[in-house]
Structure formats: C-alpha cells, structure tokens
HTML snippet that shows the backbone in 3Dmol.js (N, CA, C, O; Angstrom):
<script src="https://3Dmol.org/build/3Dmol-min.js"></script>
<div id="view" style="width:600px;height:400px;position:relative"></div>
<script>
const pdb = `
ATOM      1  N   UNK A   1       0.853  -1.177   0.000  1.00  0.00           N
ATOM      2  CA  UNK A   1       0.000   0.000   0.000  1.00  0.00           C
ATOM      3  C   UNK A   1       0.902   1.245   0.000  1.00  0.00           C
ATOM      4  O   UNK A   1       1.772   1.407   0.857  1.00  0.00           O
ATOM      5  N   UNK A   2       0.617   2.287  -1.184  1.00  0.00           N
ATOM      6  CA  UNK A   2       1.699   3.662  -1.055  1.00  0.00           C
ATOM      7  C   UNK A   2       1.174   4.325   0.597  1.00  0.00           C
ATOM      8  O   UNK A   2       0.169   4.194   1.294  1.00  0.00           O
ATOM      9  N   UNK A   3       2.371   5.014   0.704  1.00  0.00           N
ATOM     10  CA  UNK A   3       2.533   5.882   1.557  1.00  0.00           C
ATOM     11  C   UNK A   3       2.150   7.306   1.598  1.00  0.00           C
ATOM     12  O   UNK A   3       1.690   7.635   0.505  1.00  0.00           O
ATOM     13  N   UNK A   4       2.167   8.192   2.379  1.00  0.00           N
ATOM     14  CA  UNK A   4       2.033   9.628   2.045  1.00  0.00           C
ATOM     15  C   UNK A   4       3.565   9.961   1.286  1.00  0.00           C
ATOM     16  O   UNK A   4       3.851  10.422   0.181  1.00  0.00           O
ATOM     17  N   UNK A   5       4.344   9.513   2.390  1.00  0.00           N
ATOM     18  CA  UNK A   5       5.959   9.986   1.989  1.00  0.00           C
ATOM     19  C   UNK A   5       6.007   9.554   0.581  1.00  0.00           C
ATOM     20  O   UNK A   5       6.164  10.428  -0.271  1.00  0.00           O
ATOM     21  N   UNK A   6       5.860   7.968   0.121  1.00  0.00           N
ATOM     22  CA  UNK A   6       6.394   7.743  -1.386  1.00  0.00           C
ATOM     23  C   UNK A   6       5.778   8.515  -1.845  1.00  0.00           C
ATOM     24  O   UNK A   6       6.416   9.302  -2.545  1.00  0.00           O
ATOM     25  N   UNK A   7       4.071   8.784  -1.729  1.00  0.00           N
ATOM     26  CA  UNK A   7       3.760   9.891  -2.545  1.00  0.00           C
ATOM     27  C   UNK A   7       4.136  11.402  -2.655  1.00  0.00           C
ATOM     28  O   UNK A   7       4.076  11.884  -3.786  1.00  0.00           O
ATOM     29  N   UNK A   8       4.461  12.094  -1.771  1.00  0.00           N
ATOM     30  CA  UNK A   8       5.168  13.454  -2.473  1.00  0.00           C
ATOM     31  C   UNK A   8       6.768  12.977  -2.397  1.00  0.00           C
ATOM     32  O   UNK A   8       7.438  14.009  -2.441  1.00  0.00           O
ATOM     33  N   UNK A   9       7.551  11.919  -2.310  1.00  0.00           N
ATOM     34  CA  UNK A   9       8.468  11.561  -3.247  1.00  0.00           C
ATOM     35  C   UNK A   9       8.066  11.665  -4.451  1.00  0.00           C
ATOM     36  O   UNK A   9       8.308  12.557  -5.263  1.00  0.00           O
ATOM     37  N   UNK A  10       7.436  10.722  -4.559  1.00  0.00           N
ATOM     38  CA  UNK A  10       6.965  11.335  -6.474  1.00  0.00           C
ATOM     39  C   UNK A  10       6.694  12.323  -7.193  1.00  0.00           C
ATOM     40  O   UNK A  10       6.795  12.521  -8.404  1.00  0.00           O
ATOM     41  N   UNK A  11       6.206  13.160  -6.030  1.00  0.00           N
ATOM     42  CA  UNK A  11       5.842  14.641  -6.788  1.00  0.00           C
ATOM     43  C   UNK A  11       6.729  15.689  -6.653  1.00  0.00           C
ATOM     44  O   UNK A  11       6.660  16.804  -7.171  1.00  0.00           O
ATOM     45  N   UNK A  12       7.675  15.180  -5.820  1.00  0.00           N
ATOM     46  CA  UNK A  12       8.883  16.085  -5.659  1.00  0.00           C
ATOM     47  C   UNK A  12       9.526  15.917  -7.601  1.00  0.00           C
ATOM     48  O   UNK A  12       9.763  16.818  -8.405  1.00  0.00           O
ATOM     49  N   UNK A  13       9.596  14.870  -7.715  1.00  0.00           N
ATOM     50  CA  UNK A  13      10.209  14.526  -9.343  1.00  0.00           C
ATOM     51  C   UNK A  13       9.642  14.783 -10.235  1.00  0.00           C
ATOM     52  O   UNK A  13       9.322  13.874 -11.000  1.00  0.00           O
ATOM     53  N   UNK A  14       9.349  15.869 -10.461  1.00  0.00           N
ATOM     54  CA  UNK A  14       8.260  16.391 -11.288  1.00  0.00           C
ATOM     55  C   UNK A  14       8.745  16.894 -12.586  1.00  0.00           C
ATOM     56  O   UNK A  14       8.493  18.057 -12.902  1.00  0.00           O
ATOM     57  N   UNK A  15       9.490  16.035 -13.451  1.00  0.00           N
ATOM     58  CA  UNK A  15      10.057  16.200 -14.462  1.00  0.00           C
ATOM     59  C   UNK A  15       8.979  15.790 -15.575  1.00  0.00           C
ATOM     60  O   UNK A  15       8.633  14.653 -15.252  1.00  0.00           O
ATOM     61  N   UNK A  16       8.318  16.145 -16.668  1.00  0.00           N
ATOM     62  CA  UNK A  16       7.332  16.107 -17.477  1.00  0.00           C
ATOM     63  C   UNK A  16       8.355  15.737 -18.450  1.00  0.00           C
ATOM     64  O   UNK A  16       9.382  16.416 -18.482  1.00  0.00           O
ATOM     65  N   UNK A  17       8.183  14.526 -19.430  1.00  0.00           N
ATOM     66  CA  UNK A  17       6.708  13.832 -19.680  1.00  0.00           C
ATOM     67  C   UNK A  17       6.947  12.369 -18.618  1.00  0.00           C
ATOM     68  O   UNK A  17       6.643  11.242 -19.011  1.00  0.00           O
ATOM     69  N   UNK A  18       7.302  12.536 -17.789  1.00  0.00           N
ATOM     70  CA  UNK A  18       7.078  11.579 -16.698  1.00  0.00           C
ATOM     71  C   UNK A  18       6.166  11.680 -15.580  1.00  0.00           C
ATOM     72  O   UNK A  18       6.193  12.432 -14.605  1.00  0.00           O
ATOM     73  N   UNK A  19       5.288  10.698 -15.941  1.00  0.00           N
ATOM     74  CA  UNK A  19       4.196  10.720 -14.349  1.00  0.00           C
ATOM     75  C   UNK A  19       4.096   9.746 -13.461  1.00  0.00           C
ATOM     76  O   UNK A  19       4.238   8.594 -13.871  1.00  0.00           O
ATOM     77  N   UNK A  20       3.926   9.899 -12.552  1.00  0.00           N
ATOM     78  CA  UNK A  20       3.055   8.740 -11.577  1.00  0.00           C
ATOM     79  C   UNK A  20       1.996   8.026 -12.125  1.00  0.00           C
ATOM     80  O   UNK A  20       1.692   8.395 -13.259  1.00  0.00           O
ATOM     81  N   UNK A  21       1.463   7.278 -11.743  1.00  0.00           N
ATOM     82  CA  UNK A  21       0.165   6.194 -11.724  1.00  0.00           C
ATOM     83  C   UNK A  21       0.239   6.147 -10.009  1.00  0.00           C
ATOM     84  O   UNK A  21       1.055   6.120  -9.088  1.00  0.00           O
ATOM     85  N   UNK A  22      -0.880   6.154 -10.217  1.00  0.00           N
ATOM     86  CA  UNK A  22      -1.479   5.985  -8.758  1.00  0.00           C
ATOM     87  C   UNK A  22      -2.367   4.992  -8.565  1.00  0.00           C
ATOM     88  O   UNK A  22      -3.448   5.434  -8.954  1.00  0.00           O
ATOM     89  N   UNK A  23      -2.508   3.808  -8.146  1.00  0.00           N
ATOM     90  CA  UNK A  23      -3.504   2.592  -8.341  1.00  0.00           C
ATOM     91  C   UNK A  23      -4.001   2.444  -6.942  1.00  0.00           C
ATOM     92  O   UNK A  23      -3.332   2.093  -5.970  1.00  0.00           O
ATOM     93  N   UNK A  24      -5.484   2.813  -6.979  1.00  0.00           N
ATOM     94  CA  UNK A  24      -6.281   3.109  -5.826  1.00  0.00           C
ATOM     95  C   UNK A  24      -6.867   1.311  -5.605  1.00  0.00           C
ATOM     96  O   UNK A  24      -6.680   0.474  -6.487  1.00  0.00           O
ATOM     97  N   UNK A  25      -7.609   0.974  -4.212  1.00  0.00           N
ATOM     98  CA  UNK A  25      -7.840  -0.040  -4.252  1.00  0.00           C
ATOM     99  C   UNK A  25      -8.957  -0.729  -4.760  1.00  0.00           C
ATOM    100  O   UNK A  25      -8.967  -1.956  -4.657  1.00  0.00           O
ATOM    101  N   UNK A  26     -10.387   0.160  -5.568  1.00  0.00           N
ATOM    102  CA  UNK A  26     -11.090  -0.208  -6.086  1.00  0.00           C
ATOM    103  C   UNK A  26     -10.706   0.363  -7.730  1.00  0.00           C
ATOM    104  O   UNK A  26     -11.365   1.273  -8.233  1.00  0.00           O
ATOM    105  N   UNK A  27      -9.542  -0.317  -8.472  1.00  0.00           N
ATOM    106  CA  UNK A  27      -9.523   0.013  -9.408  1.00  0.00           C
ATOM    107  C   UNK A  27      -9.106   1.302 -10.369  1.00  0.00           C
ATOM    108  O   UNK A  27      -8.949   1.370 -11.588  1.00  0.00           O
ATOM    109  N   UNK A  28      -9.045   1.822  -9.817  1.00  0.00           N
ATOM    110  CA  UNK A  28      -8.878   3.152 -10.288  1.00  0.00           C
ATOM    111  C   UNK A  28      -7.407   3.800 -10.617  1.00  0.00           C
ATOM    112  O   UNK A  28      -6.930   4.203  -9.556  1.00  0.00           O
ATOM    113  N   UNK A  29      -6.706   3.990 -11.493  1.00  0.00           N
ATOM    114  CA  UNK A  29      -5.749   4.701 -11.884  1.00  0.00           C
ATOM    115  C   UNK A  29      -5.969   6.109 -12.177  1.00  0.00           C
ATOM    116  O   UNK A  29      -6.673   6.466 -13.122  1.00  0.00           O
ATOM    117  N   UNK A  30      -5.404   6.888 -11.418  1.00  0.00           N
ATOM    118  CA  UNK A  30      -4.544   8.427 -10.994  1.00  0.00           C
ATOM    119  C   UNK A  30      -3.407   8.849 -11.679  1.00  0.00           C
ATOM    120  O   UNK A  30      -2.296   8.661 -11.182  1.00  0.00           O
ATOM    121  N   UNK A  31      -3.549   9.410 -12.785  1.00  0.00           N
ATOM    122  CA  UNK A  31      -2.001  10.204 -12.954  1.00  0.00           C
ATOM    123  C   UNK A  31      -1.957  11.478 -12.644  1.00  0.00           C
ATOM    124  O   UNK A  31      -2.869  12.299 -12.548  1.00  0.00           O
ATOM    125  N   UNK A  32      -0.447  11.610 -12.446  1.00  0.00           N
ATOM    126  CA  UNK A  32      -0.142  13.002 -11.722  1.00  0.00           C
ATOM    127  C   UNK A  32      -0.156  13.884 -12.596  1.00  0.00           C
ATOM    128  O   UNK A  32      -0.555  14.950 -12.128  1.00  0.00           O
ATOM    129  N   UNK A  33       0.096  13.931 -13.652  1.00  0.00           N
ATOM    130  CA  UNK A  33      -0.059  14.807 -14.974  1.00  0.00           C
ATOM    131  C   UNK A  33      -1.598  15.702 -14.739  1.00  0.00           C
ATOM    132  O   UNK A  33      -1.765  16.913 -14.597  1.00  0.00           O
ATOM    133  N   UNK A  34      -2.692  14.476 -14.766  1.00  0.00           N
ATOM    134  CA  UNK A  34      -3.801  14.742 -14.983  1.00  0.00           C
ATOM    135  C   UNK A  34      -4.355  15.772 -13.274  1.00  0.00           C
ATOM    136  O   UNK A  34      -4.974  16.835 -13.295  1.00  0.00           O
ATOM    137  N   UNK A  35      -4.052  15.287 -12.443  1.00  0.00           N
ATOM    138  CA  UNK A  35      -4.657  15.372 -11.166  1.00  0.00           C
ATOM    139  C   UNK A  35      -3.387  15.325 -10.235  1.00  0.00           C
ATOM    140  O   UNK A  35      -2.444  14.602  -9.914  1.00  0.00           O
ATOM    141  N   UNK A  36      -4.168  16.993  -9.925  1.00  0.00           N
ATOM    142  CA  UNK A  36      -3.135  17.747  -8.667  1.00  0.00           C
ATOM    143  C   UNK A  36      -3.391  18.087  -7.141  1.00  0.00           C
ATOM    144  O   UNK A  36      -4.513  18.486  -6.832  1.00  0.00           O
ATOM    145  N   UNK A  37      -2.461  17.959  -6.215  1.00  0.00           N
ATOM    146  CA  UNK A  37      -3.036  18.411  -4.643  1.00  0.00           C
ATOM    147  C   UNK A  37      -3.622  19.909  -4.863  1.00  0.00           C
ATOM    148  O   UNK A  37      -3.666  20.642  -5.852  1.00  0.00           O
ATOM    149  N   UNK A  38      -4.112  20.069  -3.339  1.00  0.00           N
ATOM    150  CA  UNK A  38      -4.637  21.263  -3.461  1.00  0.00           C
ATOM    151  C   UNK A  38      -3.789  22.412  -3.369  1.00  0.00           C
ATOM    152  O   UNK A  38      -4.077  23.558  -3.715  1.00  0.00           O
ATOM    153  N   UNK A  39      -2.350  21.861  -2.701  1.00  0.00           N
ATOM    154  CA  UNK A  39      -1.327  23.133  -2.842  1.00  0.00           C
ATOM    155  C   UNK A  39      -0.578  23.345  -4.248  1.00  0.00           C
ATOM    156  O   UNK A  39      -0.198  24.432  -4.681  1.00  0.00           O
ATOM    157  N   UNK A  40      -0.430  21.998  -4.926  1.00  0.00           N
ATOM    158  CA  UNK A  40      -0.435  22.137  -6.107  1.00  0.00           C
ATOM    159  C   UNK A  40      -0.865  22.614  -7.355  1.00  0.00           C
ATOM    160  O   UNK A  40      -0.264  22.760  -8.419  1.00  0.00           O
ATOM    161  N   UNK A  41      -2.216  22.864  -6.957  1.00  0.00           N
ATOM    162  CA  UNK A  41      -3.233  23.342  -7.925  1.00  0.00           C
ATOM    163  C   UNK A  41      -3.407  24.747  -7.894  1.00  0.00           C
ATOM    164  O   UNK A  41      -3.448  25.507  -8.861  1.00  0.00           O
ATOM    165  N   UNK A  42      -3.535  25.103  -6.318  1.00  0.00           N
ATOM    166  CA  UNK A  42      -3.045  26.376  -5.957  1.00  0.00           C
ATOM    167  C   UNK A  42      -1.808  27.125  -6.579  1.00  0.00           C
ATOM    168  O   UNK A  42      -1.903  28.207  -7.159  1.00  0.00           O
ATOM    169  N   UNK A  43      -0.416  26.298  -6.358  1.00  0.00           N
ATOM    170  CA  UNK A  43       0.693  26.990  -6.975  1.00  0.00           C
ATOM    171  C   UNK A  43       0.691  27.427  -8.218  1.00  0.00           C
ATOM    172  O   UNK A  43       1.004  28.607  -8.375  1.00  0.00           O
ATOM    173  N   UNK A  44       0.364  26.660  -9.345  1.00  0.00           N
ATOM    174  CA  UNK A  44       0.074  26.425 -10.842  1.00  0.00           C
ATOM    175  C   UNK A  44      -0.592  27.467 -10.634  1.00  0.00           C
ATOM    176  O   UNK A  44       0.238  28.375 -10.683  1.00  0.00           O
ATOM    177  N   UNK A  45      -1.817  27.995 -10.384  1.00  0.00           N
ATOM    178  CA  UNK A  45      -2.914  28.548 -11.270  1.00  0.00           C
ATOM    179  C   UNK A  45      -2.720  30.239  -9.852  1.00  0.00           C
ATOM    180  O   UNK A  45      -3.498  31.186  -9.733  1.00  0.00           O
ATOM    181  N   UNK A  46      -1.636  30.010  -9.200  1.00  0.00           N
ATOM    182  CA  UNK A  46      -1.678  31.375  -8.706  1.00  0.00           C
ATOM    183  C   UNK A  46      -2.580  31.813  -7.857  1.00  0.00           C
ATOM    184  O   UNK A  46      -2.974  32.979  -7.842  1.00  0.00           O
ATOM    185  N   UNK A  47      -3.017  30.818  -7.007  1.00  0.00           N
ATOM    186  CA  UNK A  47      -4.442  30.939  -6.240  1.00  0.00           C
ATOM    187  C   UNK A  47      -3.943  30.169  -4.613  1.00  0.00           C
ATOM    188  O   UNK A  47      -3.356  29.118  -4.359  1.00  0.00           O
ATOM    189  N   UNK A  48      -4.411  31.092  -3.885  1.00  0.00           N
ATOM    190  CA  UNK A  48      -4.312  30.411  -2.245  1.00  0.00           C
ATOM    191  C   UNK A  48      -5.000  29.124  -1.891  1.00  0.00           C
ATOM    192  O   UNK A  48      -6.148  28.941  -2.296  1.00  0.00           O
ATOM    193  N   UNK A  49      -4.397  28.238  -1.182  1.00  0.00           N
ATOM    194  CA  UNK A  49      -5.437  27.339  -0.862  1.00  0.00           C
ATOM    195  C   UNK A  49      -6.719  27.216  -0.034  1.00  0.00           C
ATOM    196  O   UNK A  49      -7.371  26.182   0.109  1.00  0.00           O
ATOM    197  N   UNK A  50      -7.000  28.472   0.515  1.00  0.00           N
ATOM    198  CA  UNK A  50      -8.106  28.545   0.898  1.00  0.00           C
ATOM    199  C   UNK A  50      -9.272  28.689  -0.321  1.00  0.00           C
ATOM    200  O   UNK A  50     -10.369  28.132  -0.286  1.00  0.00           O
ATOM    201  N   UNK A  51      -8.875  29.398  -1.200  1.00  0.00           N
ATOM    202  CA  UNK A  51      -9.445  29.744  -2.626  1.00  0.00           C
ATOM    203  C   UNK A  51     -10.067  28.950  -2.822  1.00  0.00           C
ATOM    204  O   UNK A  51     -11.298  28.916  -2.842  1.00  0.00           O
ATOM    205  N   UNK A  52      -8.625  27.418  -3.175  1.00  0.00           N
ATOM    206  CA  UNK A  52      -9.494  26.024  -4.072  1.00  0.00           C
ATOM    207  C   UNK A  52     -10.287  25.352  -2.914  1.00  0.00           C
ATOM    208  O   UNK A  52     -11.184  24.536  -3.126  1.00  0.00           O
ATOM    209  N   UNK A  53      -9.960  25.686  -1.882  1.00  0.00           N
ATOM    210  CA  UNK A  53     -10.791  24.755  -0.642  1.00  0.00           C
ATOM    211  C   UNK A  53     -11.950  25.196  -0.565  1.00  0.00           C
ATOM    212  O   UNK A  53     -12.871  24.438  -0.261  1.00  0.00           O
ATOM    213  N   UNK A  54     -12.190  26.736  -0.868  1.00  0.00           N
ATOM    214  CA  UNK A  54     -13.528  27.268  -0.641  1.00  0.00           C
ATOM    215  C   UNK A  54     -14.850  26.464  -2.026  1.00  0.00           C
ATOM    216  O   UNK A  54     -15.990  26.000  -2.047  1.00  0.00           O
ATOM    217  N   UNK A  55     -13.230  26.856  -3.364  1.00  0.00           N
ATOM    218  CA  UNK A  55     -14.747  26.511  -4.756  1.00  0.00           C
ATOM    219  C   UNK A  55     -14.950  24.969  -4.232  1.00  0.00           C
ATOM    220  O   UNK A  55     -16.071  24.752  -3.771  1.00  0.00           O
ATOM    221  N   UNK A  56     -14.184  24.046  -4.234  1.00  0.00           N
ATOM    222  CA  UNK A  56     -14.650  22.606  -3.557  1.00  0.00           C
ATOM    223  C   UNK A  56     -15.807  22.734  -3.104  1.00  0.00           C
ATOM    224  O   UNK A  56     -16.766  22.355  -3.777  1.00  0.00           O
ATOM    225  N   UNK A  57     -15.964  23.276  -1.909  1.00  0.00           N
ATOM    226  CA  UNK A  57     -17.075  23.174  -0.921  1.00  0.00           C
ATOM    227  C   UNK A  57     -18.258  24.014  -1.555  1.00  0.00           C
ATOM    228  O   UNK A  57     -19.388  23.709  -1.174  1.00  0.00           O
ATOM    229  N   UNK A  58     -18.086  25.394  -2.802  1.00  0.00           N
ATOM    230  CA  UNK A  58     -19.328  25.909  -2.810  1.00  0.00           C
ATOM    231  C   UNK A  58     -19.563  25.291  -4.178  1.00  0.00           C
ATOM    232  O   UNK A  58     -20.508  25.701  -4.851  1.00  0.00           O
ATOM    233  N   UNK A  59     -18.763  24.330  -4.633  1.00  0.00           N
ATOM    234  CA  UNK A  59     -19.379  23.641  -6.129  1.00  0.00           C
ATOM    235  C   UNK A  59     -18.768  24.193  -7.540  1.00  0.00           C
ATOM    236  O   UNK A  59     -19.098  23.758  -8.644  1.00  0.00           O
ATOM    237  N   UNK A  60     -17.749  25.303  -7.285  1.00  0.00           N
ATOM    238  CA  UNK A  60     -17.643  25.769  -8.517  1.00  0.00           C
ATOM    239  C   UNK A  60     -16.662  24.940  -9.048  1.00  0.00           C
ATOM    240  O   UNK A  60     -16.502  25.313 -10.210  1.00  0.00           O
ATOM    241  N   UNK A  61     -15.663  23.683  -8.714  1.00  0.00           N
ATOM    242  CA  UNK A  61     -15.167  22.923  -9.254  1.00  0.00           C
ATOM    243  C   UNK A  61     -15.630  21.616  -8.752  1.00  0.00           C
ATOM    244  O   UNK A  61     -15.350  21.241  -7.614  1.00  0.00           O
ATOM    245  N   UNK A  62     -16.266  20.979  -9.497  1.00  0.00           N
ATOM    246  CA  UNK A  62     -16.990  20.230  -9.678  1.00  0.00           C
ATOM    247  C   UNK A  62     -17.052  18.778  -9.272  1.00  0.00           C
ATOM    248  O   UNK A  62     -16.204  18.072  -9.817  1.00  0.00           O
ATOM    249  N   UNK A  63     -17.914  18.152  -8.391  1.00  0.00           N
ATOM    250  CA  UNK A  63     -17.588  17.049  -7.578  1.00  0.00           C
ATOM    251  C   UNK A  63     -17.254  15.880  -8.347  1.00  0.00           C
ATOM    252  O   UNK A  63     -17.078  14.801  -7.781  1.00  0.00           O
ATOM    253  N   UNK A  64     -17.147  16.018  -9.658  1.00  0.00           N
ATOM    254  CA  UNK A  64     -16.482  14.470 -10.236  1.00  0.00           C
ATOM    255  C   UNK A  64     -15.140  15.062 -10.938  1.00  0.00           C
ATOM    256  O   UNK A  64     -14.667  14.243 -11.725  1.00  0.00           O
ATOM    257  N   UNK A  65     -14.366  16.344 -10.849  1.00  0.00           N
ATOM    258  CA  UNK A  65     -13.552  16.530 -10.698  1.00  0.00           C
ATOM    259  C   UNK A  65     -12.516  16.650  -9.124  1.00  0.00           C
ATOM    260  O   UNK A  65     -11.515  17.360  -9.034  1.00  0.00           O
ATOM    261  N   UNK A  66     -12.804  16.194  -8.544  1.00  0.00           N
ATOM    262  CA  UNK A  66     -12.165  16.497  -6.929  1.00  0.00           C
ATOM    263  C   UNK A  66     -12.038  14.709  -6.415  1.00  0.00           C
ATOM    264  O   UNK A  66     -13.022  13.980  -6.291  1.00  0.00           O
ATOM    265  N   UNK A  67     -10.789  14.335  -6.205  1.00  0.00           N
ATOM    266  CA  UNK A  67     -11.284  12.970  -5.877  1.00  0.00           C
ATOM    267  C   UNK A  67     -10.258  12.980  -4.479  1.00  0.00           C
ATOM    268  O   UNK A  67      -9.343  13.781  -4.289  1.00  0.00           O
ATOM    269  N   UNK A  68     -10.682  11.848  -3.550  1.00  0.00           N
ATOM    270  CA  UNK A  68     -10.861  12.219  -2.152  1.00  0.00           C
ATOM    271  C   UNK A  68      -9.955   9.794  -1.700  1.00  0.00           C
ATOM    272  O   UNK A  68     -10.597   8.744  -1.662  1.00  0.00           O
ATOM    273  N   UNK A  69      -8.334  10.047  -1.483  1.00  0.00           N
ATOM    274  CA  UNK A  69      -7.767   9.269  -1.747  1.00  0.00           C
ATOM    275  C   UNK A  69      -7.482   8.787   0.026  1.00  0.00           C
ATOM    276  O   UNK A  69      -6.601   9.209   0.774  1.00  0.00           O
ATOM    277  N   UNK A  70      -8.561   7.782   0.315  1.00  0.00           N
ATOM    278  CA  UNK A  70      -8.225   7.281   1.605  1.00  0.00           C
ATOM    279  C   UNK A  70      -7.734   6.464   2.055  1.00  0.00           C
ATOM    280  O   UNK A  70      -7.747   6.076   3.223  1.00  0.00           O
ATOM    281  N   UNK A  71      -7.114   6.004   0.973  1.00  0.00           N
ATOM    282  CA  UNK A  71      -5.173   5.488   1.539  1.00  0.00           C
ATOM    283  C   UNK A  71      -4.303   6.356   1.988  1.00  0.00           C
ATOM    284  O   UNK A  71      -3.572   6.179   2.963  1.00  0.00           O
ATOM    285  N   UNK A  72      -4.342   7.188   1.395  1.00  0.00           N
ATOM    286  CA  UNK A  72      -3.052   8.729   1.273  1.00  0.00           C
ATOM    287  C   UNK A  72      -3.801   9.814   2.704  1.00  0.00           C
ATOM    288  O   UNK A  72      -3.815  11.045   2.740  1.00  0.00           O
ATOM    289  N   UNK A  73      -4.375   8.807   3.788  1.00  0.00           N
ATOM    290  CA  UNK A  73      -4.648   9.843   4.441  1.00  0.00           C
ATOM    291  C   UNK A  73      -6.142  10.987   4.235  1.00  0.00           C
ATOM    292  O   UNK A  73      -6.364  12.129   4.639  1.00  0.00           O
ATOM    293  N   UNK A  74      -6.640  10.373   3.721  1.00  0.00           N
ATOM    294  CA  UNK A  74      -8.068  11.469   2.931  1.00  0.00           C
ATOM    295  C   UNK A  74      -7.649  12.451   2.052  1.00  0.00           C
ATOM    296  O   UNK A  74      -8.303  13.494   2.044  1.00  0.00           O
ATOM    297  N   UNK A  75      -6.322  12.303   1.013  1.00  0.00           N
ATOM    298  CA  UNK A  75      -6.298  13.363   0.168  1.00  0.00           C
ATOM    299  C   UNK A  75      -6.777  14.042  -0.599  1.00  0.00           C
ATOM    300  O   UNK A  75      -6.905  13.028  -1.285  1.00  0.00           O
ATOM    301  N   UNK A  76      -7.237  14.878  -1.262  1.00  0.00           N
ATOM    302  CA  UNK A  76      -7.882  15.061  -2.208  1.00  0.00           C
ATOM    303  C   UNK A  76      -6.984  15.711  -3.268  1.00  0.00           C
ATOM    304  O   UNK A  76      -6.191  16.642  -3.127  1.00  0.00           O
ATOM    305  N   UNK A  77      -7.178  15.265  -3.957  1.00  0.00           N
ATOM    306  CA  UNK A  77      -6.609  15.639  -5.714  1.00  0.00           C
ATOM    307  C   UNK A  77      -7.694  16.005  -6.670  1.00  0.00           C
ATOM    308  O   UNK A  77      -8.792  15.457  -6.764  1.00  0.00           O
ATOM    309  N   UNK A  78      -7.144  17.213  -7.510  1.00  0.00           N
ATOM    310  CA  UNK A  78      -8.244  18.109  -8.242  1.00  0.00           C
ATOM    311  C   UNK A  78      -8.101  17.805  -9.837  1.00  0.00           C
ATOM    312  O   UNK A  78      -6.921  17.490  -9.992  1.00  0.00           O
ATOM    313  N   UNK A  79      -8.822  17.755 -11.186  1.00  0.00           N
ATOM    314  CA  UNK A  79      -7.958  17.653 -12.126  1.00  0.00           C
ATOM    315  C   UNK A  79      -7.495  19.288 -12.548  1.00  0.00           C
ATOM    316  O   UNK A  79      -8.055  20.384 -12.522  1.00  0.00           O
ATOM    317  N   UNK A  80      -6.329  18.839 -12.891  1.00  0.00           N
ATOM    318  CA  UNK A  80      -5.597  19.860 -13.575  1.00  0.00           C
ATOM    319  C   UNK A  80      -6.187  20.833 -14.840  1.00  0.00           C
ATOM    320  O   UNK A  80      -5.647  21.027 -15.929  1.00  0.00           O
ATOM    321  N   UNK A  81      -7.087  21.217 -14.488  1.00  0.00           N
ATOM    322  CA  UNK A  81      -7.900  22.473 -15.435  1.00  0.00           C
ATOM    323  C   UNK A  81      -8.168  23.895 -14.365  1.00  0.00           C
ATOM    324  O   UNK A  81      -8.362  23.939 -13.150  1.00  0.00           O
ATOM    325  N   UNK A  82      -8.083  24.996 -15.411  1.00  0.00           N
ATOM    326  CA  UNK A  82      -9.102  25.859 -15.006  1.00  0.00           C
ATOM    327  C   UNK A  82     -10.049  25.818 -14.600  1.00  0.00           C
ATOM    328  O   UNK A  82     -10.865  25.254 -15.329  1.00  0.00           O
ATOM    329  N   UNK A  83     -10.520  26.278 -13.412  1.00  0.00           N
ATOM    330  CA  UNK A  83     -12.069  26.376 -13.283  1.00  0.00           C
ATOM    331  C   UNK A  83     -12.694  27.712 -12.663  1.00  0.00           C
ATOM    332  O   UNK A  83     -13.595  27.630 -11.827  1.00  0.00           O
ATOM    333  N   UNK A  84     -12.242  28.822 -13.051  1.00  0.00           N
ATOM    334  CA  UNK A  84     -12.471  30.286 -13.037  1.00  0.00           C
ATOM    335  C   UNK A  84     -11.640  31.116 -13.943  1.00  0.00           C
ATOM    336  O   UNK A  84     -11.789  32.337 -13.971  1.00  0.00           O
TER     337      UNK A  84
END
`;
const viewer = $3Dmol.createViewer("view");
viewer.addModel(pdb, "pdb");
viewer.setStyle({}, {cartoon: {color: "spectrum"}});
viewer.zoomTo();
viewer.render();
</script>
C-alpha cells in the first residue's frame, strides 16, 4: 500500500513527460499529470489554498472533478484544469 511519503516523493520529481500512476484499491488509476493536490493546484494557477478549498465546498469545481484518496490519508486531488 503507497505511503504519504512515497507519494510526495513522487511529486517532488516532477520532471514532465514523466508521471506517476497511482492505483487506488477499487480500481482506479490516478495520474499526476492529470490530477493535482490542493497546494499544487493552488501553486500552478496562482491561487491560495483557501481559494481552491472554498470553490470545492461551494461547487464551482466540480464534484467528479475532486477525488478524495483514503489510503493517502483522505487526500484530495483536483484535475488539472481551469475552473475560473
């Protein structure tokens, strides 16, 4: 089962066109390319994390974009788009 640590090991290496896979336990594959933390998403797009924490909660980025990783601790990872 990944870790928190292996995981931002991985994201520390953030050399493009190389990504992670992330293989959740019901199936699901995660790449890091596609889908970012919330401080991450924040950094990129120039926005505080209270910002992306707030649109989360009032809907303006969209609940089948936001996914919520409870191996990793309840993380949540956003996809990597605009959404204002």
């Amino acid at each position: 089962m990944p870790t928190l640590s292996l995981f931002n090991q991985a994201l520390k290496m953030n050399a493009p066109p190389n990504s992670v896979k992330i293989f959740l336990q019901d199936g699901v594959v995660l790449d890091t390319l596609e889908w970012l933390t919330i401080k991450r998403y924040a950094d990129r797009y120039g926005l505080k994390m209270n910002t992306v924490t707030n649109w989360i909660s009032r809907g303006i980025i969209p609940v089948d974009c936001v996914v919520t990783i409870h191996e990793l601790n309840d993380m949540r990872l956003i996809k990597n788009q605009p959404y204002r």
